[in-house]
Each structure stands twice: as C-alpha cells, then as structure tokens.
PyMOL Python script that loads the backbone (N, CA, C, O; Angstrom):
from pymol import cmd

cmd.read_pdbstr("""\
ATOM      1  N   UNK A   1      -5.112 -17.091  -5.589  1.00  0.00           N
ATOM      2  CA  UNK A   1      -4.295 -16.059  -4.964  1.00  0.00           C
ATOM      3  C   UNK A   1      -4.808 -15.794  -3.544  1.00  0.00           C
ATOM      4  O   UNK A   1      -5.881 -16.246  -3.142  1.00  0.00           O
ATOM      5  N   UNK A   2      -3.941 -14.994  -2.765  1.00  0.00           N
ATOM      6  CA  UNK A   2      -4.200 -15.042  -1.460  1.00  0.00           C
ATOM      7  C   UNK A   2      -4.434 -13.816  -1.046  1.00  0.00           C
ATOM      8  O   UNK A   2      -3.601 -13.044  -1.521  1.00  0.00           O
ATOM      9  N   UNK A   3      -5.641 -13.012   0.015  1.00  0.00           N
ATOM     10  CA  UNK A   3      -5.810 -11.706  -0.039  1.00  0.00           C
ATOM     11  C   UNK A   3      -4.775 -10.897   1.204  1.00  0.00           C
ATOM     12  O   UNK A   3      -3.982 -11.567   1.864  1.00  0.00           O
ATOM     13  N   UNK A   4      -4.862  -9.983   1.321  1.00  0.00           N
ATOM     14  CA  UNK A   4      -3.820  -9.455   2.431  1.00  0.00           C
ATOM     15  C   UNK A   4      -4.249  -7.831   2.223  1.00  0.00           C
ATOM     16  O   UNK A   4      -4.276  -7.193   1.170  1.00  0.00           O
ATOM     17  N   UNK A   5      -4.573  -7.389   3.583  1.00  0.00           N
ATOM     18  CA  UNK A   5      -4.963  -6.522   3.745  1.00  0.00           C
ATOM     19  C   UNK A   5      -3.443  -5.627   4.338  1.00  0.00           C
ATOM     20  O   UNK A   5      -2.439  -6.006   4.940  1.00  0.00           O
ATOM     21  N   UNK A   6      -3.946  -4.177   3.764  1.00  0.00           N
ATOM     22  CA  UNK A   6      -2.882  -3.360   3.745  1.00  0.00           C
ATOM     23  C   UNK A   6      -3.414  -2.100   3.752  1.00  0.00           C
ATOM     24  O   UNK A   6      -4.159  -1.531   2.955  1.00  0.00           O
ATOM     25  N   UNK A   7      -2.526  -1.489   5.569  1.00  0.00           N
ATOM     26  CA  UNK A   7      -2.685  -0.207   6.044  1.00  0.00           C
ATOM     27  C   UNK A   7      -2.020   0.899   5.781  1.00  0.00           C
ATOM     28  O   UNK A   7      -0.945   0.530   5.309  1.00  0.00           O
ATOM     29  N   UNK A   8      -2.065   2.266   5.829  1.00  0.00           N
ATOM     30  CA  UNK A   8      -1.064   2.908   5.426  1.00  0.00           C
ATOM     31  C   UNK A   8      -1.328   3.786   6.995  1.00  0.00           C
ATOM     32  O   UNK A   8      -2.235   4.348   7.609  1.00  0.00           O
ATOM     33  N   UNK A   9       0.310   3.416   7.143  1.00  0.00           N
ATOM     34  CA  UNK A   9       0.887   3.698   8.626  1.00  0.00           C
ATOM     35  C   UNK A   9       1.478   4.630   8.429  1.00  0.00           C
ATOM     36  O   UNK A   9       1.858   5.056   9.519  1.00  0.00           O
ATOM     37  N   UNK A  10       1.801   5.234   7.658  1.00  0.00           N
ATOM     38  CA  UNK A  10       2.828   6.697   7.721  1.00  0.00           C
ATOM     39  C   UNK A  10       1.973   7.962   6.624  1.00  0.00           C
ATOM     40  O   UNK A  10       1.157   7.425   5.875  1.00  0.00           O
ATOM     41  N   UNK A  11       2.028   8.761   6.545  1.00  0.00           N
ATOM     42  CA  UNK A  11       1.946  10.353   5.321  1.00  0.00           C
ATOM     43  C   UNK A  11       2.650   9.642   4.704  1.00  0.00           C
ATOM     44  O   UNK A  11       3.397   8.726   5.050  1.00  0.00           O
ATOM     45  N   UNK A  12       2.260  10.341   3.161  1.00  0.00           N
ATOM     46  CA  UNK A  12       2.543  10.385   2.340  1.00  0.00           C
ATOM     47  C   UNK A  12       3.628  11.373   2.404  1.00  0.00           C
ATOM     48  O   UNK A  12       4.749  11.214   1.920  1.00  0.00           O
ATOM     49  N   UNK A  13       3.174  12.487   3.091  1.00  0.00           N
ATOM     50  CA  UNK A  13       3.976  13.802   3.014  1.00  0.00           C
ATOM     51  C   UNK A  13       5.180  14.048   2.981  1.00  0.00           C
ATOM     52  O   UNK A  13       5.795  13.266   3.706  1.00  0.00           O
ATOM     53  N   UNK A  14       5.858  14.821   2.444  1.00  0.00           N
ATOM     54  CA  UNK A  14       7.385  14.324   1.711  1.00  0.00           C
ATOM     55  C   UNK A  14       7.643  12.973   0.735  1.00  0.00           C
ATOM     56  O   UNK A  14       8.661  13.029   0.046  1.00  0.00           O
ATOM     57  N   UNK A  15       7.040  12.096   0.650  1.00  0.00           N
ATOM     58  CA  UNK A  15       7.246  11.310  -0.177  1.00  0.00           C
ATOM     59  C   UNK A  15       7.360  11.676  -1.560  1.00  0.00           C
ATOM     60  O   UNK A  15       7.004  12.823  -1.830  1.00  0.00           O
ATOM     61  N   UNK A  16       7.827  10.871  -2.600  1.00  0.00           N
ATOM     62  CA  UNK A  16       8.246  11.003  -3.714  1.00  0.00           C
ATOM     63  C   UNK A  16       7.005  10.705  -4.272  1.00  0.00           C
ATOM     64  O   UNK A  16       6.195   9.842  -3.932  1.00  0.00           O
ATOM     65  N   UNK A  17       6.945  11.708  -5.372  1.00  0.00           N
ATOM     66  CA  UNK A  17       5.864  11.759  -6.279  1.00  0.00           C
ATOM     67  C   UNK A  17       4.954  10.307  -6.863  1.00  0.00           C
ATOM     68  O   UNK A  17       3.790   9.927  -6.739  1.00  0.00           O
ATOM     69  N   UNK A  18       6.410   9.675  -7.671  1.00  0.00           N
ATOM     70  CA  UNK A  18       5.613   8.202  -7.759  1.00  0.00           C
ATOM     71  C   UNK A  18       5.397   7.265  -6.454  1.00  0.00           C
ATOM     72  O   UNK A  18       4.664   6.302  -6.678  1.00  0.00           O
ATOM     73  N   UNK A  19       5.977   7.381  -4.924  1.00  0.00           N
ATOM     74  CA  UNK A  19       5.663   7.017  -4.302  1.00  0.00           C
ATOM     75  C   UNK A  19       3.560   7.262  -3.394  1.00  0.00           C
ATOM     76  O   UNK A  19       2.767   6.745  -2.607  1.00  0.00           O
ATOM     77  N   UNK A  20       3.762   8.465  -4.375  1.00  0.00           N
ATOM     78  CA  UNK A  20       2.363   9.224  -3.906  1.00  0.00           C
ATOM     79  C   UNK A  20       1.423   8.481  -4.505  1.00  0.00           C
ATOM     80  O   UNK A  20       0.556   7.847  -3.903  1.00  0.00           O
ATOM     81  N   UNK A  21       1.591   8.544  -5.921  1.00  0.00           N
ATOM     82  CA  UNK A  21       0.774   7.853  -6.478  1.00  0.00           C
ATOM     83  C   UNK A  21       0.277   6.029  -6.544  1.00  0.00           C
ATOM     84  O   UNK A  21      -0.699   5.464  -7.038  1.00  0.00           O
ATOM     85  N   UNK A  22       1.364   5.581  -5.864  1.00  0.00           N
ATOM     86  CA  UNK A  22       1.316   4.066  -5.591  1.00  0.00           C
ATOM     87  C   UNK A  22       0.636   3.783  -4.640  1.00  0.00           C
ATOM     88  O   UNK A  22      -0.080   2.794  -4.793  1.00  0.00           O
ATOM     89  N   UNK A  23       0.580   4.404  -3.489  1.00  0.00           N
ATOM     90  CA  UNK A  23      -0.363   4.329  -2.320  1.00  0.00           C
ATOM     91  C   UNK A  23      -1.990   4.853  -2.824  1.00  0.00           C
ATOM     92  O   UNK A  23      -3.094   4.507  -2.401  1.00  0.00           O
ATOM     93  N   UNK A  24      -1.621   5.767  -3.839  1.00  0.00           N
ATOM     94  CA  UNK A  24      -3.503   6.275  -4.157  1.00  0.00           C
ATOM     95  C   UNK A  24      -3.857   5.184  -5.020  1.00  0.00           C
ATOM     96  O   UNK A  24      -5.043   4.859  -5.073  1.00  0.00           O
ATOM     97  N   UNK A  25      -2.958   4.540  -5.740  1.00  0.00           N
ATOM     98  CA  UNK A  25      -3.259   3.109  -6.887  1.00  0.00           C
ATOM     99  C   UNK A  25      -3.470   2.162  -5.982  1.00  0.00           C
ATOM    100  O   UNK A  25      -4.313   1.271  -6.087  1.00  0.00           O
ATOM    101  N   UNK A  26      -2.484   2.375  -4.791  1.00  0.00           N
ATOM    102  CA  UNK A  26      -3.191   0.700  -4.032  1.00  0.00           C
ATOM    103  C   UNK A  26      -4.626   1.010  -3.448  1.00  0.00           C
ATOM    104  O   UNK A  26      -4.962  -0.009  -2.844  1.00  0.00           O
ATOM    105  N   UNK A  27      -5.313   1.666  -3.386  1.00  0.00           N
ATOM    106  CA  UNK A  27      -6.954   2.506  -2.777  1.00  0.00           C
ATOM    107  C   UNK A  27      -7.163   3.325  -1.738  1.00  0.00           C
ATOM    108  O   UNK A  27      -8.141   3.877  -1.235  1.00  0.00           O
ATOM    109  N   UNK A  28      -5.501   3.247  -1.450  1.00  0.00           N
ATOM    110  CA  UNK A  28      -5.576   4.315   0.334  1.00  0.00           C
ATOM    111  C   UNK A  28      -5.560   5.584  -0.079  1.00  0.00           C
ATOM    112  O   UNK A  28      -5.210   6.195  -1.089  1.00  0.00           O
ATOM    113  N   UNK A  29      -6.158   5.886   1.249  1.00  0.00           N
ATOM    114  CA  UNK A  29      -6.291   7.699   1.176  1.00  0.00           C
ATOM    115  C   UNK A  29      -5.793   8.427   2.217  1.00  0.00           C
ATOM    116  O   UNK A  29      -5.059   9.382   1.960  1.00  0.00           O
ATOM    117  N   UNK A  30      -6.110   8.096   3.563  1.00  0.00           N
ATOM    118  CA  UNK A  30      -5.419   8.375   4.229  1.00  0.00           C
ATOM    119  C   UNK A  30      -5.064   7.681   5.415  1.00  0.00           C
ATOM    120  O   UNK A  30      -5.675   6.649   5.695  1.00  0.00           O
ATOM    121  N   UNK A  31      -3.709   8.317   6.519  1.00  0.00           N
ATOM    122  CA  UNK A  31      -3.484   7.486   7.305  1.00  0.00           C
ATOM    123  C   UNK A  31      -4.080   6.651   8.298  1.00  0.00           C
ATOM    124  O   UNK A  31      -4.763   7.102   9.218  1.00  0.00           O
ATOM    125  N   UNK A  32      -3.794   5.252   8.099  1.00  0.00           N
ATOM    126  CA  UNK A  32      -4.748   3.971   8.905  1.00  0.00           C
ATOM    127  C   UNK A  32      -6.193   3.825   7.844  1.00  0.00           C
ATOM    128  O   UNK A  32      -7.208   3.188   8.126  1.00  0.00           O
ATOM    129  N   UNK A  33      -6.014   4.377   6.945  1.00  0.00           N
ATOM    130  CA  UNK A  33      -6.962   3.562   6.372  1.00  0.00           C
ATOM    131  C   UNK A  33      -6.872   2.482   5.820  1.00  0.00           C
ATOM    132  O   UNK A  33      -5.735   2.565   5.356  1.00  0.00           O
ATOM    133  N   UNK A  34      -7.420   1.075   5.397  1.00  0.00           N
ATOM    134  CA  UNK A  34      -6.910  -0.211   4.987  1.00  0.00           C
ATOM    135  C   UNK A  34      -7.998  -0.531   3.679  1.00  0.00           C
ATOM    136  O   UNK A  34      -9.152  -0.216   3.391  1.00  0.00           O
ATOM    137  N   UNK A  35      -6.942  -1.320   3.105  1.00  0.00           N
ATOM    138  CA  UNK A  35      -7.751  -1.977   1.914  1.00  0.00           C
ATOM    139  C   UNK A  35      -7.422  -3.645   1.634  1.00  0.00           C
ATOM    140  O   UNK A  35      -6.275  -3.991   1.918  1.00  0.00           O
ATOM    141  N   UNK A  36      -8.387  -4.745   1.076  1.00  0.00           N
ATOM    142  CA  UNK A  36      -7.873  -5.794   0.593  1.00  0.00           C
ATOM    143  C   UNK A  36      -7.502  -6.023  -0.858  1.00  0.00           C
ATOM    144  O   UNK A  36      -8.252  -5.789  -1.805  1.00  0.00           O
ATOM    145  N   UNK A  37      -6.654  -6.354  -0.914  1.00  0.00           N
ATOM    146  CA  UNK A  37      -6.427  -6.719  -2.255  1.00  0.00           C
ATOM    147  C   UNK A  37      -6.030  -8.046  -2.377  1.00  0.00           C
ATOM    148  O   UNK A  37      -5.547  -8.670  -1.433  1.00  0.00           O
ATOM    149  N   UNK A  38      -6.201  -8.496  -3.447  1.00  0.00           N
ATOM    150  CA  UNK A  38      -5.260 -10.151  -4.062  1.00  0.00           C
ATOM    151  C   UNK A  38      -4.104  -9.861  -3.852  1.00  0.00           C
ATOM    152  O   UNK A  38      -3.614  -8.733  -3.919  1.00  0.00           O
ATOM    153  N   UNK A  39      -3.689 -10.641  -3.639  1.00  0.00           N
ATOM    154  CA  UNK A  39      -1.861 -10.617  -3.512  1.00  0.00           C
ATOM    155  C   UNK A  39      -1.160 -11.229  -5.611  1.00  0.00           C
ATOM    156  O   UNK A  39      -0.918 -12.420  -5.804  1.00  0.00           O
ATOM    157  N   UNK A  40      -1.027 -10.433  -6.503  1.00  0.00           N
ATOM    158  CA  UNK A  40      -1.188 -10.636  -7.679  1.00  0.00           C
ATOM    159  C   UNK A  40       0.341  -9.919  -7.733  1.00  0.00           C
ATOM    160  O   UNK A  40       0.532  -8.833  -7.186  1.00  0.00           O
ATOM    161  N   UNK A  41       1.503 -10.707  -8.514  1.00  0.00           N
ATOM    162  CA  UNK A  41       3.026  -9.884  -9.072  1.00  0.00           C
ATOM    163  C   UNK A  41       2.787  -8.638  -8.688  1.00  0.00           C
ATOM    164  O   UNK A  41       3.405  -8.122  -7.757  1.00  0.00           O
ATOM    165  N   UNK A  42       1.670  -7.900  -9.512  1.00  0.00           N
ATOM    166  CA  UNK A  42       1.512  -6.551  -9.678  1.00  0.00           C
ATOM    167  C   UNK A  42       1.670  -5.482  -8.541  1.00  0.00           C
ATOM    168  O   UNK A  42       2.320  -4.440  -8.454  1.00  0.00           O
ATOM    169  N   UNK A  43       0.525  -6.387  -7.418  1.00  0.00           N
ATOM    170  CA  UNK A  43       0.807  -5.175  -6.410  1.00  0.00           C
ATOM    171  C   UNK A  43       1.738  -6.185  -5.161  1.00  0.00           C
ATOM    172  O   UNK A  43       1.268  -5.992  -4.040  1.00  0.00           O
ATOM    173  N   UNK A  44       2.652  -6.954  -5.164  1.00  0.00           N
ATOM    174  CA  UNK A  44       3.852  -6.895  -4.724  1.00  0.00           C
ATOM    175  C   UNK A  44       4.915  -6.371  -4.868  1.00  0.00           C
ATOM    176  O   UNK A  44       5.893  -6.424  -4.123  1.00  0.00           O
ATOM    177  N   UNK A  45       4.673  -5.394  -6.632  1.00  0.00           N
ATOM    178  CA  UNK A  45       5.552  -4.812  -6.209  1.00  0.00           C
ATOM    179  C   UNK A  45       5.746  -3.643  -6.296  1.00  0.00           C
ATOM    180  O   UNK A  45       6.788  -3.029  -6.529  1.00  0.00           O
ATOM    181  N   UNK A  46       3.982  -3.047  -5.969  1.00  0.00           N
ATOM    182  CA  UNK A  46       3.580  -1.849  -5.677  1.00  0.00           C
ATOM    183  C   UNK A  46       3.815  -1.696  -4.151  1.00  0.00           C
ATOM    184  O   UNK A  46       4.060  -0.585  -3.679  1.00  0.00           O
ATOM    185  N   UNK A  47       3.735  -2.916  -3.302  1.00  0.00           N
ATOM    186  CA  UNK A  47       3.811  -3.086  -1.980  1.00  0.00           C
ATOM    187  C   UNK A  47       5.081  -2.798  -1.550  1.00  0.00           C
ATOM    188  O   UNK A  47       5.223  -2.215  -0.475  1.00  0.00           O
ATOM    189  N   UNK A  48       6.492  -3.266  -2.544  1.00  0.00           N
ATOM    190  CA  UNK A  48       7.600  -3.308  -2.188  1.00  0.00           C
ATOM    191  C   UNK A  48       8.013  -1.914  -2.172  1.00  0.00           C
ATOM    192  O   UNK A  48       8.706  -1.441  -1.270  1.00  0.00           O
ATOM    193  N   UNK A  49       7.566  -1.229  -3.216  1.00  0.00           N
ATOM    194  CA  UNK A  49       8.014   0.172  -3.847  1.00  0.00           C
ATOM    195  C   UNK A  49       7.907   1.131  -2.322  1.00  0.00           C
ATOM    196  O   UNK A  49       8.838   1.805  -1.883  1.00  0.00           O
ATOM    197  N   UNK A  50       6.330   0.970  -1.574  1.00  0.00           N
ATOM    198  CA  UNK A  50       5.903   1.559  -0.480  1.00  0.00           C
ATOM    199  C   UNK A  50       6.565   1.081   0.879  1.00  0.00           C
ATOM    200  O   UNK A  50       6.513   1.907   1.790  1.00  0.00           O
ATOM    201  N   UNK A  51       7.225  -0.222   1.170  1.00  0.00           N
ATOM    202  CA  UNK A  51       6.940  -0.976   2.279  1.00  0.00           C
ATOM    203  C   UNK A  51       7.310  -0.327   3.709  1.00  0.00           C
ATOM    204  O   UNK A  51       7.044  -0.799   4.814  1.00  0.00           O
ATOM    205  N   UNK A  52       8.077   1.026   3.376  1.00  0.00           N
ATOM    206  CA  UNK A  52       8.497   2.107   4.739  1.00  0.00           C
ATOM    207  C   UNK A  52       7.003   2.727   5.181  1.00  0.00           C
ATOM    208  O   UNK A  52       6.812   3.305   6.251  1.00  0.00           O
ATOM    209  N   UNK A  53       5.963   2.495   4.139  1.00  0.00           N
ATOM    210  CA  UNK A  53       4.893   3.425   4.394  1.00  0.00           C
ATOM    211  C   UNK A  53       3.817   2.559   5.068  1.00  0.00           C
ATOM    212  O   UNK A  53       3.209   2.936   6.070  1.00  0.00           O
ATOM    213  N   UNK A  54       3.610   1.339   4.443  1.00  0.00           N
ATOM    214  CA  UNK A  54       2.190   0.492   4.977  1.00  0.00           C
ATOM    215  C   UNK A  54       2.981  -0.851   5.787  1.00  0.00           C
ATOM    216  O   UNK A  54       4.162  -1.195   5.830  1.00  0.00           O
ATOM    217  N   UNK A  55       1.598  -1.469   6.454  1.00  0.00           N
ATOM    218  CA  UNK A  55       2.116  -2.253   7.152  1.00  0.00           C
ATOM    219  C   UNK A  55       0.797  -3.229   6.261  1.00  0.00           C
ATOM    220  O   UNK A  55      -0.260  -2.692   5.931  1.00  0.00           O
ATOM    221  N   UNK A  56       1.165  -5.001   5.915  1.00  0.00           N
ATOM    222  CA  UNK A  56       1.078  -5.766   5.336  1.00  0.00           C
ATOM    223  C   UNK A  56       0.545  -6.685   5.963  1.00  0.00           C
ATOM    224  O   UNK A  56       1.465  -7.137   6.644  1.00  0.00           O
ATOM    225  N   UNK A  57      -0.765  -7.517   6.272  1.00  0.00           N
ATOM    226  CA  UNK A  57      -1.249  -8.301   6.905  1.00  0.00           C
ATOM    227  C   UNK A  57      -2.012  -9.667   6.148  1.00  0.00           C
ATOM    228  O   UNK A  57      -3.161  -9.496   5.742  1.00  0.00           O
ATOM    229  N   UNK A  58      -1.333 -11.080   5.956  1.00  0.00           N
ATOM    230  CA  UNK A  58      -2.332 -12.364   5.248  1.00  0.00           C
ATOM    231  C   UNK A  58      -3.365 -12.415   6.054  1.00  0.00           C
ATOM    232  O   UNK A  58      -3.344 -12.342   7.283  1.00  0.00           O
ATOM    233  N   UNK A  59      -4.570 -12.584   5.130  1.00  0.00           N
ATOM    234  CA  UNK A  59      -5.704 -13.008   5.648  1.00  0.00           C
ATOM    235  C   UNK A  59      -5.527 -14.698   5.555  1.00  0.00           C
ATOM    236  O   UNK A  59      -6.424 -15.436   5.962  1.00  0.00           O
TER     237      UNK A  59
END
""", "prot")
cmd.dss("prot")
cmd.show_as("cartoon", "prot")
cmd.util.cbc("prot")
cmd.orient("prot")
C-alpha cells in the first residue's frame, strides 16, 4: 500500500457530527495539522466522506 499524508485545511466547526468524528478517527486535531496513513479501502473512504475539509498528498 501506498502512504499519503493528509492535512486538515478547514474547522471542523459547523460540520456534521459524523463528519467530526472522521477527521478525529483519521488522527487530526487541529487546523494544518497532518498525519500519514496507508492508503487502505478504509480510510479512502474516510477521506472521501471529509474531502471539502483536508487536502491529500502521495508520498
């Protein structure tokens, strides 16, 4: 699998509840903070659920 690091470019604030919680499941906390993850089904389409919020980068 391939890793890809992922920022969170926008608040959460106003967002939808399960949208809240998908960004704290992917490891972010707050804005511009970044995390790597595997690129695994799972969080593509935790990524998709968010994609107005973070911005998506292949390593």
């Amino acid at each position: 699998m391939s890793k890809v690091t992922i920022t969170l470019k926008k608040s959460v604030i106003g967002s939808k509840p399960d949208q809240v919680a998908t960004v704290k499941a992917l490891g972010l906390k707050k804005t511009n903070s970044s995390v790597e993850q595997e690129l695994t089904p799972q969080i593509k389409g935790m990524l998709h659920k968010v994609r107005h919020l973070v911005e998506v980068k292949e390593n």
